[in-house]
PAMAR-933003 format. One record per atom (N, C-alpha, C): x, y, z; residue in one letter. Coordinates in steps of 0.001 Angstrom, whole numbers, plus 500000, padded with zeros to 6 digits. Atoms other than C-alpha are relative to their C-alpha. Layout:
# residues N
XYZA ...
This chain:
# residues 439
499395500357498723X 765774159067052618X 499358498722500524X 500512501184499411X 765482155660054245X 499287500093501238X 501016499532498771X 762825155630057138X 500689498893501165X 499788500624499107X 764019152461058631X 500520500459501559X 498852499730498607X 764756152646062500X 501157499171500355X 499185500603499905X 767916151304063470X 500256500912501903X 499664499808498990X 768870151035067234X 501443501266500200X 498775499030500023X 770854153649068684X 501657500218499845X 498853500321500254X 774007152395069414X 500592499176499007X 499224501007501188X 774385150148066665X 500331501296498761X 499953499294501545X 773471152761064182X 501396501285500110X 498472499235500036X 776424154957065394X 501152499538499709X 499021500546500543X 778652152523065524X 500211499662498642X 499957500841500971X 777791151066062380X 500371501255498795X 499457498676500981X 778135154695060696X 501493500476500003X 498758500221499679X 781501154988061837X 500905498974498620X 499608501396500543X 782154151585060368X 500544500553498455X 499932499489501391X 781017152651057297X 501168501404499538X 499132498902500507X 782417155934056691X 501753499728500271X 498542500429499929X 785797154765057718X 500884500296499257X 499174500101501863X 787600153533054586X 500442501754499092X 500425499098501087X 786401156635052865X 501237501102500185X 499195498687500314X 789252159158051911X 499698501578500108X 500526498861499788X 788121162355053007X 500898501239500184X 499006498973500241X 789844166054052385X 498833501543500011X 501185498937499991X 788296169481052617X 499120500481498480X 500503500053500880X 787032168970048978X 500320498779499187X 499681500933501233X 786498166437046323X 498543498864500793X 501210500655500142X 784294163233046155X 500078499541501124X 499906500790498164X 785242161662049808X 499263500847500832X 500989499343499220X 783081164327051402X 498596499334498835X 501733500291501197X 780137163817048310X 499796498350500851X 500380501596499624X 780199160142049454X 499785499518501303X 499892499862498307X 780504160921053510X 498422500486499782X 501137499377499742X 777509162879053115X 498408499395499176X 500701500668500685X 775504160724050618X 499505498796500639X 499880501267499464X 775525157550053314X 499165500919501019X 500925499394499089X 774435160146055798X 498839500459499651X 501085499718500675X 771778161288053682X 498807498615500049X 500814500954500353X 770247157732054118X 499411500202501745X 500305499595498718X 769907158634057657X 499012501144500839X 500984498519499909X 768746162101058044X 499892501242498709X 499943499800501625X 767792164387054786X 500526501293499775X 499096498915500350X 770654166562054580X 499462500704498521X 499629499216501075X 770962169208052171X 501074500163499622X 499153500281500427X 773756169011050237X 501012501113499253X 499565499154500595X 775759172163049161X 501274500235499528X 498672499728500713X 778180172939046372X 500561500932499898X 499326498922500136X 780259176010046541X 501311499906498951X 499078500579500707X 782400176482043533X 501391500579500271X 499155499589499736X 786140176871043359X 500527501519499677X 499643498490500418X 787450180782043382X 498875501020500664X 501096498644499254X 784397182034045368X 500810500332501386X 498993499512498997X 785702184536047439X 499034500224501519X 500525499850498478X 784736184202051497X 500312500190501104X 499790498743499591X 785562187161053409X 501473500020499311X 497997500169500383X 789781186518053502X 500164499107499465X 499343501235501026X 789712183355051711X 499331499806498820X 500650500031500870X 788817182043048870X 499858498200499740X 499825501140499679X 787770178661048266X 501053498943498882X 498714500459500487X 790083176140047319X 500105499007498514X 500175501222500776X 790623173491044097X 499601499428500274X 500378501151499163X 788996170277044621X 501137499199499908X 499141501105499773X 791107167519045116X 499615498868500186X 500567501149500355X 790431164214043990X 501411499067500381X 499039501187500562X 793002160623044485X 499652499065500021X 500098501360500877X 792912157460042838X 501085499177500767X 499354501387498955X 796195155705044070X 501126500415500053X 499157498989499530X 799258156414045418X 501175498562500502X 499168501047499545X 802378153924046155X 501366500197499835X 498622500173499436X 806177154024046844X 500171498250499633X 499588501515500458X 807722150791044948X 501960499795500185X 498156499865501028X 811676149767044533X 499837499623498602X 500040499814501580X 812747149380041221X 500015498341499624X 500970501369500666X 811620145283041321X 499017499901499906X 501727500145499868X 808006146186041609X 499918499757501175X 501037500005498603X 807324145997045359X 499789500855500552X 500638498773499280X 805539147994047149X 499951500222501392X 499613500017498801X 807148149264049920X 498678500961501088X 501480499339499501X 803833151892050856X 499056499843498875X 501078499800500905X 800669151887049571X 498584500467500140X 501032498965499499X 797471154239049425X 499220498889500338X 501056500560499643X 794983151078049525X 500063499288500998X 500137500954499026X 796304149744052561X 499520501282501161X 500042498546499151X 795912153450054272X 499806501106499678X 500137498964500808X 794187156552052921X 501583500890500867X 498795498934498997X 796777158317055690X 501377499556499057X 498500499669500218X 799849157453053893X 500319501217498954X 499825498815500864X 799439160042051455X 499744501838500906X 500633499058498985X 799526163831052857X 499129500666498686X 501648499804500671X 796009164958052016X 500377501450498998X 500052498820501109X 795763167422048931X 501592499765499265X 499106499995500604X 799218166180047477X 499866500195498718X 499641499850501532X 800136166985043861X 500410498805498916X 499702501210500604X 800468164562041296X 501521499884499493X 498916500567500075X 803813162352041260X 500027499013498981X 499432501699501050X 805214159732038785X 501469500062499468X 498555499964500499X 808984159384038953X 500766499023500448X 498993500918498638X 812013157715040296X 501015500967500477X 499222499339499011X 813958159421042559X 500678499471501117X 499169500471498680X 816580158980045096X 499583500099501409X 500893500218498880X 816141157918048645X 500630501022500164X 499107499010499123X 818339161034049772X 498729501225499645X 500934498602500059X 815516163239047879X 498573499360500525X 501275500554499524X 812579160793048800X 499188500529501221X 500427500224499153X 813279160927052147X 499347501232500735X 500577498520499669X 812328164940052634X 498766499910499485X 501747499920500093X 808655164365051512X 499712498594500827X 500369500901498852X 808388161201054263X 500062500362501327X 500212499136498851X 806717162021057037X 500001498826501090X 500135500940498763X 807092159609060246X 499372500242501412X 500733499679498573X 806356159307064016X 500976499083500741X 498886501111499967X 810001157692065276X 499500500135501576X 501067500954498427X 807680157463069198X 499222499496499787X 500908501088500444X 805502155496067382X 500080499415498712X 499367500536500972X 807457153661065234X 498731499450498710X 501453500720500651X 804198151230064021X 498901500981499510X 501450499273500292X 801772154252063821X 500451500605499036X 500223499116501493X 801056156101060130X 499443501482500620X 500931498792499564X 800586160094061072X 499307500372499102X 501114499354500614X 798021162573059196X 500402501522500211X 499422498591500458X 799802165285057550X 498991500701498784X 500949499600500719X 797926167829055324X 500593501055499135X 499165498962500610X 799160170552052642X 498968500792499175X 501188499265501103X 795780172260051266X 500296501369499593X 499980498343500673X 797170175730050752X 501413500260499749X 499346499573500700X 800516175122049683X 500988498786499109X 500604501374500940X 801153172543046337X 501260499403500144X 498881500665499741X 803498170295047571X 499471498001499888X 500616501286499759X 803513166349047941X 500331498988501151X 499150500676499029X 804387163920050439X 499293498719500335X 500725501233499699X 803565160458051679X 500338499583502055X 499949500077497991X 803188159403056024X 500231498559499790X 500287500974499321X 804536156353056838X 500729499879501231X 499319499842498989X 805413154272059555X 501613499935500127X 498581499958500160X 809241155185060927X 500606498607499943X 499436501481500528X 810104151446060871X 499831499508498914X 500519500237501047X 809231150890057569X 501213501033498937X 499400499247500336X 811339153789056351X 501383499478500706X 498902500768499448X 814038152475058782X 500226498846498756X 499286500970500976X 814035149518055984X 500455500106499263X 499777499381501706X 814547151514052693X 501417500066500050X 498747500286500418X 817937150570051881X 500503500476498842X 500110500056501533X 817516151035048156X 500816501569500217X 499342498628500080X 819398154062046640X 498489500890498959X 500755499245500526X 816170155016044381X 498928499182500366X 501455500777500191X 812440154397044249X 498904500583499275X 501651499969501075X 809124154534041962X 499354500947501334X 501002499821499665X 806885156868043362X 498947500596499323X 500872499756500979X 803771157582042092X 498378500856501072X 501151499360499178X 800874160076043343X 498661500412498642X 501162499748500426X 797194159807041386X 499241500646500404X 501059499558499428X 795799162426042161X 499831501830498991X 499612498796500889X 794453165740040763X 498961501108500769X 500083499148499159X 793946169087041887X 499146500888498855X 500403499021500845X 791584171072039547X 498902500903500214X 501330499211499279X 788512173481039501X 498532499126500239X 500894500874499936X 785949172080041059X 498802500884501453X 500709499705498859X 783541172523044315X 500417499665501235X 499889500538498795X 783520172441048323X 498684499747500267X 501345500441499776X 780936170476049566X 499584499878501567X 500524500159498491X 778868170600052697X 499027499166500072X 501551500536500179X 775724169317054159X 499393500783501432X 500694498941499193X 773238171162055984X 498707499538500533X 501240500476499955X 770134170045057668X 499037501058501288X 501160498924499269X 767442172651059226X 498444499393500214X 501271500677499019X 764838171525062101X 499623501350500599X 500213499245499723X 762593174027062195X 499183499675501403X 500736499613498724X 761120175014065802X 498677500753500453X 501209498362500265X 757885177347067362X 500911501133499840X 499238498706500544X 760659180122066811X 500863500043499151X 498980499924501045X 763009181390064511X 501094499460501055X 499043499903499280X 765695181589067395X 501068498308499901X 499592501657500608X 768162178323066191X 501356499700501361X 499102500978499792X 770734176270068155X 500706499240498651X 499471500532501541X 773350175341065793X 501404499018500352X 499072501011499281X 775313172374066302X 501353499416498235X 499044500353500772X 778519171683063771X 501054499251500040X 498858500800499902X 781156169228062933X 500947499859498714X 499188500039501607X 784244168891060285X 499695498473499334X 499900501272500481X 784107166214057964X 500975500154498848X 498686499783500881X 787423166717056220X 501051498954500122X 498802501169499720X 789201163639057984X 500004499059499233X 500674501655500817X 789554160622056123X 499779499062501322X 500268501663499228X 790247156969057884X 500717500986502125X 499817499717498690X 790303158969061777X 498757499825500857X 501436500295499281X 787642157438064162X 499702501089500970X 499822499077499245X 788049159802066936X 499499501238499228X 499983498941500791X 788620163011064963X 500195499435498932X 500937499341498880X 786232163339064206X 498197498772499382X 501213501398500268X 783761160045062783X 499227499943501167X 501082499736499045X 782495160161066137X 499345500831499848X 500888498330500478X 781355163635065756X 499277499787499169X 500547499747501562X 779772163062062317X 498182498936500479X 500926501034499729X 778050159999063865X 499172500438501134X 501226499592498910X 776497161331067289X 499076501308499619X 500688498767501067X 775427164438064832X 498733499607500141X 500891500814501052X 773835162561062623X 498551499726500478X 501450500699499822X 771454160553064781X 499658500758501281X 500557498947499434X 770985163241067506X 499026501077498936X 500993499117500986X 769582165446064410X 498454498932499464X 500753500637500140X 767618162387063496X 498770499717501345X 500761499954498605X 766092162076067236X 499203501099500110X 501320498161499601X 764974165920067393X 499093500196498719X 500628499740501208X 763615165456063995X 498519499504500602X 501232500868499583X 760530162841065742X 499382500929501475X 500095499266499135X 760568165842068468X 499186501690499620X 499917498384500086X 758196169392069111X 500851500780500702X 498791498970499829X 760882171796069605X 499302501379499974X 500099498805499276X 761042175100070901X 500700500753498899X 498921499278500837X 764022176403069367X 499963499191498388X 499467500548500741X 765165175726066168X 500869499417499721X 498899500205500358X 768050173774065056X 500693499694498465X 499557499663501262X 770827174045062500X 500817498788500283X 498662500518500472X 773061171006061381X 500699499975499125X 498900499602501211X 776442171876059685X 500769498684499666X 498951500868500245X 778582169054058521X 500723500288499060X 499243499803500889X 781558170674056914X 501581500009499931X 498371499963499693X 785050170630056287X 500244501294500496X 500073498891499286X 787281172350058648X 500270501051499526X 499726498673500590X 788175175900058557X 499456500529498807X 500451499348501083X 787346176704055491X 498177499800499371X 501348500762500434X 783966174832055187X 498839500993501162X 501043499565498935X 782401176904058424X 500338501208499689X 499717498767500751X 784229180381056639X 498636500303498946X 500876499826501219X 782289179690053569X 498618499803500583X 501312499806499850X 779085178736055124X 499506501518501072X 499667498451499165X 779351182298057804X 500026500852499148X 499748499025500837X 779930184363054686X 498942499689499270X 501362500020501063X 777231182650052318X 498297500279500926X 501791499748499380X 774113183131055380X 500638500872501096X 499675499152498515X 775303186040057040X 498387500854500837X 501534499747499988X 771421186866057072X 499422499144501031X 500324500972499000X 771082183898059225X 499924499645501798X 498927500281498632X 773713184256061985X 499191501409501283X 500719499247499052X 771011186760064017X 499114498976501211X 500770500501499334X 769029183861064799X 500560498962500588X 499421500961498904X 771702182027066399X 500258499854501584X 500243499770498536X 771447181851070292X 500777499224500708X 499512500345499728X 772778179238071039X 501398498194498903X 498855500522500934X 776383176743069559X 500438499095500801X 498895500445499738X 778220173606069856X 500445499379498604X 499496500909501114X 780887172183067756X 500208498772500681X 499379501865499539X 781279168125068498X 500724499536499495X 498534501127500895X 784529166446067903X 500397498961501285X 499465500775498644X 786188163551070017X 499131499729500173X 500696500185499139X 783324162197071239X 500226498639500619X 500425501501499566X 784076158350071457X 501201499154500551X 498440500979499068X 787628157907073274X 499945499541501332X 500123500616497852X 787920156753077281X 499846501286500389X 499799498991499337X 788472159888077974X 498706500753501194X 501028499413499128X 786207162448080598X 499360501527498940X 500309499136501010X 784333165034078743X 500216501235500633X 498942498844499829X 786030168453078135X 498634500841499082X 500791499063500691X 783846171646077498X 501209501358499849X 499592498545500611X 785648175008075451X 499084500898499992X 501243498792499951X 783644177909076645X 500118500628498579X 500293499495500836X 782329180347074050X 501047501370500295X 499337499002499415X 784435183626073791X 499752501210500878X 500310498993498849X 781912185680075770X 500165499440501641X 499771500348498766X 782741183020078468X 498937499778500550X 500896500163499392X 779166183183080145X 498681499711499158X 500786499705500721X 776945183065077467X 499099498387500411X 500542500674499429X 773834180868078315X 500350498398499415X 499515501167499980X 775347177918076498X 501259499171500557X 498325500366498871X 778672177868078569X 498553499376501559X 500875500330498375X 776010177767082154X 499509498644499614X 500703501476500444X 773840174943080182X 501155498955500169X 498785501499500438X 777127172515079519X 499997499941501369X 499757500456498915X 778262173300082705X 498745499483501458X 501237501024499477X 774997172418084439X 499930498671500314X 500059501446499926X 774974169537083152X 500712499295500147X 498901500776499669X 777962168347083687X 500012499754501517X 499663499937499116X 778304169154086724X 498672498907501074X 501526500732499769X 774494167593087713X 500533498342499708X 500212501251500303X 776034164096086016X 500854499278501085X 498652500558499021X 778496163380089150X 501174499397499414X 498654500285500077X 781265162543086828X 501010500974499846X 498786499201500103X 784785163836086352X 499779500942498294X 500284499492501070X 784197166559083298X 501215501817500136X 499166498979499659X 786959169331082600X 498897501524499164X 500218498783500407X 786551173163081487X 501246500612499584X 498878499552500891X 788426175038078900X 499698501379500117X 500159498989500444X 788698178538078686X 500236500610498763X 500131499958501173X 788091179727075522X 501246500678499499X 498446499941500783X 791641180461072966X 499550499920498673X 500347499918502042X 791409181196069080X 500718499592499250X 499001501136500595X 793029177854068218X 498900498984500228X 500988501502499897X 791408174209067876X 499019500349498627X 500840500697500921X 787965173453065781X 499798501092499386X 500943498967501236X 785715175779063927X 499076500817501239X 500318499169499208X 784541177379067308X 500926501026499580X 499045498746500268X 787417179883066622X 499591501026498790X 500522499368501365X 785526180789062800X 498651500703501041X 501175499489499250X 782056181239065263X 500407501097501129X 499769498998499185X 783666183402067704X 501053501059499995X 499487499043500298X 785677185458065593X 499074500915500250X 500325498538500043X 785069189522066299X 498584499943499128X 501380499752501142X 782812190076063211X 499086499066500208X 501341500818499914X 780619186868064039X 499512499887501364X 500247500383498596X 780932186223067551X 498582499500500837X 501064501659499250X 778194183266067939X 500323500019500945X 500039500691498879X 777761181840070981X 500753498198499669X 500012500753500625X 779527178782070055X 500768499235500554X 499185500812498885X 781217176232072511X 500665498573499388X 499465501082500027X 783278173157072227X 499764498819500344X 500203501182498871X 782045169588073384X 500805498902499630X 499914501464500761X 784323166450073093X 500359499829500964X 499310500318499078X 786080164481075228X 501631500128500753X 498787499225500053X 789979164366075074X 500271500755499331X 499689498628500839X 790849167922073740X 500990499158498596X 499090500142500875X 793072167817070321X 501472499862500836X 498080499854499464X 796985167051070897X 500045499105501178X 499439500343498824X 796347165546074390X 499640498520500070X 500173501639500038X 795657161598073270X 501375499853499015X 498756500531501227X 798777159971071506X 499409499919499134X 500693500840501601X 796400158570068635X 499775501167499293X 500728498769500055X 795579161990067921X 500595500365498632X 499734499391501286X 796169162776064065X 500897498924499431X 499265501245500612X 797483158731063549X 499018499023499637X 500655501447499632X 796496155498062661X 499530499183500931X 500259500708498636X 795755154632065903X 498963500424500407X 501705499445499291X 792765156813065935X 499059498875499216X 500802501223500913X 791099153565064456X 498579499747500859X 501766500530499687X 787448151679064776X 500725499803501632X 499684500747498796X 789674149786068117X 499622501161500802X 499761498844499523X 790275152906069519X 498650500946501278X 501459499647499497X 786611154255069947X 499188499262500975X 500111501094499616X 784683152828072790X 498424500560499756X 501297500020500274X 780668152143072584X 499456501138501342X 501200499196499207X 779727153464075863X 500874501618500193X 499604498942499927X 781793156867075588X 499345500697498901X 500838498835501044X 780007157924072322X 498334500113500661X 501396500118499611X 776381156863074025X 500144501042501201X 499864498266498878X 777654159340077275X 499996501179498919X 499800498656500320X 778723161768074994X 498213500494499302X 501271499595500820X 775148161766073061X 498598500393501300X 501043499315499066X 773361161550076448X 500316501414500282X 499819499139499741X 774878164393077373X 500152501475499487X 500595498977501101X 774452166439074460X 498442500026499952X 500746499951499713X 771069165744074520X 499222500191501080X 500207499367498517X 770610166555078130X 500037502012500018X 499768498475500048X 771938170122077076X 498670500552499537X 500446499554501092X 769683170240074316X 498483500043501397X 501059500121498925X 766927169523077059X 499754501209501008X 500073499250498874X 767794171850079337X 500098501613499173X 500255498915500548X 767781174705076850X 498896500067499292X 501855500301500351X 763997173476075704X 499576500617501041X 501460499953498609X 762529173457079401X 500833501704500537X 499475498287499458X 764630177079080631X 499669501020500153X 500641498645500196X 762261179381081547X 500121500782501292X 500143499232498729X 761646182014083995X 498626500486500407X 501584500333500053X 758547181972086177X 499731500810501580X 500789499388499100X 756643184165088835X 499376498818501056X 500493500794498746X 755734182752092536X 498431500618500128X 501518499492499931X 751973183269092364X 499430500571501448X 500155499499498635X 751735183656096192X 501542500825500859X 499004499217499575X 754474185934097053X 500382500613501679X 500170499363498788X 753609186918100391X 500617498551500614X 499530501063499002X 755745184333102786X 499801498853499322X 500193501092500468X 755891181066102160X 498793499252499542X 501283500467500173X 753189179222100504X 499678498270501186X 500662501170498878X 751421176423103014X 500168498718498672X 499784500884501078X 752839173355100539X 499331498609500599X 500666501451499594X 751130170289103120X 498674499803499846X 501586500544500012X 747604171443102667X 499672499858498298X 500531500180501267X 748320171087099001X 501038498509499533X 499477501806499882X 750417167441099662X 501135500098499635X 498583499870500801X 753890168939098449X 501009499992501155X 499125500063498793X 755439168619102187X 500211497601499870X 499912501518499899X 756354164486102352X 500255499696501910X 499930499811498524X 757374165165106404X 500114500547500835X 500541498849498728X 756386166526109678X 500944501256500051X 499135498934499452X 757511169684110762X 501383499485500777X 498735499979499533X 761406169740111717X 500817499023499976X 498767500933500562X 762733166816109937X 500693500599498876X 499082500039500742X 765155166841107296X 499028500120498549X 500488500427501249X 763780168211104013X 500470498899498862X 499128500470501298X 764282165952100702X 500191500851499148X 499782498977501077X 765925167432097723X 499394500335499139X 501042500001501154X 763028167389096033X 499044501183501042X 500576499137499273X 761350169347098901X 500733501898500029X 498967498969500406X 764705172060098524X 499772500470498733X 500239499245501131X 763957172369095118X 498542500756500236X 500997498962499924X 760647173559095774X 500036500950500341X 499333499230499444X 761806175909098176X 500526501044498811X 499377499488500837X 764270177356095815X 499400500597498920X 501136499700501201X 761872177348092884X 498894501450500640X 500935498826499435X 759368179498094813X 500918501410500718X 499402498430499766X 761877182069096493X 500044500672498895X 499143499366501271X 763351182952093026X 499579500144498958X 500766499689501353X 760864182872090718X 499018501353500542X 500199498930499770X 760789186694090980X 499423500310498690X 500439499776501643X 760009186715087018X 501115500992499530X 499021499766500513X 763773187351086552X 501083499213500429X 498579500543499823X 765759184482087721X 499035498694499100X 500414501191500919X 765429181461085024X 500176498482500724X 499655501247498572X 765716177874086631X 501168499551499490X 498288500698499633X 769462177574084984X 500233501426501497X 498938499358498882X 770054180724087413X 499455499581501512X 500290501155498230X 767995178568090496X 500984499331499917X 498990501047500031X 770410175867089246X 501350500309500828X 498087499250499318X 773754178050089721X 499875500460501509X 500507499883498795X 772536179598092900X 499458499477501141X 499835501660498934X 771375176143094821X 500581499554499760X 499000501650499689X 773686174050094363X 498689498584499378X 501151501648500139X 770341171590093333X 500266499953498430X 500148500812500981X 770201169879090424X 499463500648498667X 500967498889501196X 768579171381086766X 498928498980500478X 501149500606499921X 766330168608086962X 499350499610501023X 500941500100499349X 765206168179089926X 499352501690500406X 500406498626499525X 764600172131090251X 498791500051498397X 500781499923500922X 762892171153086639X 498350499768500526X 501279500827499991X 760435168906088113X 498765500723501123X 500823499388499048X 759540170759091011X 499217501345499431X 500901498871500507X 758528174043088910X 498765499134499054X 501197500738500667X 756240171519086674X 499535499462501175X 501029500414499299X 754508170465089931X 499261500902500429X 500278498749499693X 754491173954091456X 498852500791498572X 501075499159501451X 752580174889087806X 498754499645500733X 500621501086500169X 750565171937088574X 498957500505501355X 500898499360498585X 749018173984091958X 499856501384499914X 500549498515500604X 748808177229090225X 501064500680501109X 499193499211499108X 751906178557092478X 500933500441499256X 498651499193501079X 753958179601089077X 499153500479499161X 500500499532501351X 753458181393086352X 501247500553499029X 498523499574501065X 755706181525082913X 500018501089500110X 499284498668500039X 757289185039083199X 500708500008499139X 498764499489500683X 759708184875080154X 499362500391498640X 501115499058501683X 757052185886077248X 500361498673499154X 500529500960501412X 757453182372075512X 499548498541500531X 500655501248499995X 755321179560074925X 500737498832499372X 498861500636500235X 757751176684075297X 499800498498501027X 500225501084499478X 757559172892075776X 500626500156501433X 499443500002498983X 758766171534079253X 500934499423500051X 499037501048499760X 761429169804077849X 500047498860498348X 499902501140501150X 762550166667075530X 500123498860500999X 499959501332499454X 762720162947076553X 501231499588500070X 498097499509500099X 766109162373077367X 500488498476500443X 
């Protein structure tokens, strides 16, 4: 693994960049080569699962490999073509080489006639068909009565590949953060995701941690099946879940609760969201969308939440060519990473802590924690103290001070690390646990 540091925002963007191009499908070498670039980054583990292993209801699939792929008339031009757009092909197609009429052509062409110019991102992994996406103006030209098409590609036994990277903590107890990497050329969904991963796992790596953490990078559905079924030995020490997709459009960031709805990583998101004064929505959790739906199936039911920005379906670009490098903006993936890392923060420092002087209020001016006279206007830093000391009964944690004042996580953080700092707390939750990450 390469040690070099590379600035934050460049190195996201610039991973993006890279992975781009790359043809990616829920098996074959476009994941091996997604995850081999990331490997120069942080030192994934790299896992092959072969084809026909069975995991629970599924089983896993052929790999699927393509080479090249083009739609010609019968003078040699090339009316589509795979190297101008992994998207014009739909992903996992079957291998083609014929000529055929436009009347039969035109039932395996897939368009987008409200976005004439845009190429969509069609997919067929579980049943063996072929087809090619372009744009509807382009197809609007095909005049011809036949055409060459040709699909390189092959579907045989092979492996699904993941990558896995485990940051161990002082406890077993893990945080497990996952993303698909099954898209090819889609910046949005989900290259952002792959990229604020990446170098968030790289950040907590130079970090002592509390918890543990797990990073998944696998294709969807079937890639978070197979890893749930191969470490079901594992899934005890999961506590807390997010999946990251979307992270780098205009949009306002959108949280998908977990399916218990309250579970302490639903309170954490919303914490923090709510603490950052911007506009941030809430989803109630539905067993549709990412690979939260595999984590909070019945039999597994993780804790396992949603973070991106615009949900699936509700951006036009959303499964086109238009989800491109343009598309993505710099300072929406750097929010989205602060703010993942803010979580990750606030489920480090989260403890619950005993008021050492219990009897009435403690006298806070003869120990310099009052800033002004009797019967002015406390500051909110004076409220958090307050708060901090009623409620640290040695059963309310400082996310449930948080929910219950109205104050801030962090400033109700800072005030229990001063309150330590005069012997007026004491940890009550039985673990020995930093005060936090650098955020």
């Amino acid at each position: 693994m390469k040690t070099e540091k590379v600035p934050l925002e460049s190195g996201i963007r610039d991973l993006i960049t890279t992975l781009y191009p790359i043809c990616r499908s829920i098996t074959g070498d476009g994941v091996r080569e997604t995850l081999r670039i990331m490997k120069n980054i942080i030192p994934l583990e790299i896992v092959e699962i072969p084809t026909g292993t069975k995991v629970f209801d599924w089983e896993v699939p052929r790999e699927w490999n393509i080479r090249d792929a083009y739609i010609k008339d019968l003078k040699g031009n090339k009316i589509v073509d795979f190297k101008d757009s992994n998207l014009h092909v739909v992903n996992y197609s079957i291998p083609v080489d014929k000529i055929i009429p436009f009347s039969e052509l035109k039932n395996h062409l897939h368009t987008l006639p409200e976005y004439p110019d845009w190429i969509p991102y069609r997919t067929s992994y579980y049943k063996e068909t072929w087809g090619f996406c372009v744009q509807d103006s382009r197809v609007k030209s095909m005049k011809d009565e036949e055409y060459e098409v040709k699909i390189d590609s092959t579907l045989a036994e092979g492996h699904l590949t993941y990558g896995e990277l485990y940051i161990p903590g002082s406890i077993k107890d893990e945080v497990l953060f996952s993303c698909h990497v099954c898209h090819p050329s889609l910046a949005n969904d989900n290259l952002s995701g792959i990229a604020v991963m990446t170098y968030l796992a790289r950040h907590l790596m130079t970090l002592k941690l509390h918890y543990s953490y797990r990073f998944l990078f696998v294709p969807g559905t079937i890639g978070s099946i197979v890893w749930l079924a191969s470490n079901q030995d594992k899934l005890k020490n999961v506590k807390h879940g997010l999946i990251a997709v979307n992270l780098g459009d205009p949009g306002k960031i959108n949280f998908k609760k977990t399916r218990l709805g309250n579970a302490e990583i639903d309170r954490a998101v919303e914490a923090i969201l709510r603490d950052s004064g911007q506009p941030y929505g809430l989803i109630d959790f539905f067993p549709y969308g990412y690979d939260e739906r595999q984590y909070n199936s019945p039999g597994i039911n993780l804790p396992v939440g949603c973070i991106m920005r615009t949900p699936h379906n509700q951006f036009p670009e959303y499964h086109t060519s238009a989800d491109n490098l343009d598309f993505i903006r710099a300072e929406s993936l750097m929010d989205s990473y602060h703010k993942i890392l803010n979580i990750v923060d606030l489920l480090e420092s989260n403890r619950t802590y005993f008021n050492t002087q219990p009897y009435c209020e403690p006298q806070l001016g003869k120990r310099g924690l009052y800033r002004h006279i009797g019967g002015s206007n406390a500051t909110v830093d004076q409220m958090a103290l307050l708060w901090v000391l009623n409620l640290a009964d040695g059963f309310h944690s400082l996310l449930d001070i948080a929910e219950r004042s109205g104050e801030s996580y962090e400033s109700l953080k800072k005030a229990a690390d001063l309150l330590l700092q005069h012997d007026l707390l004491e940890v009550r939750d039985g673990e020995s646990r930093s005060k936090g990450i650098q955020v």
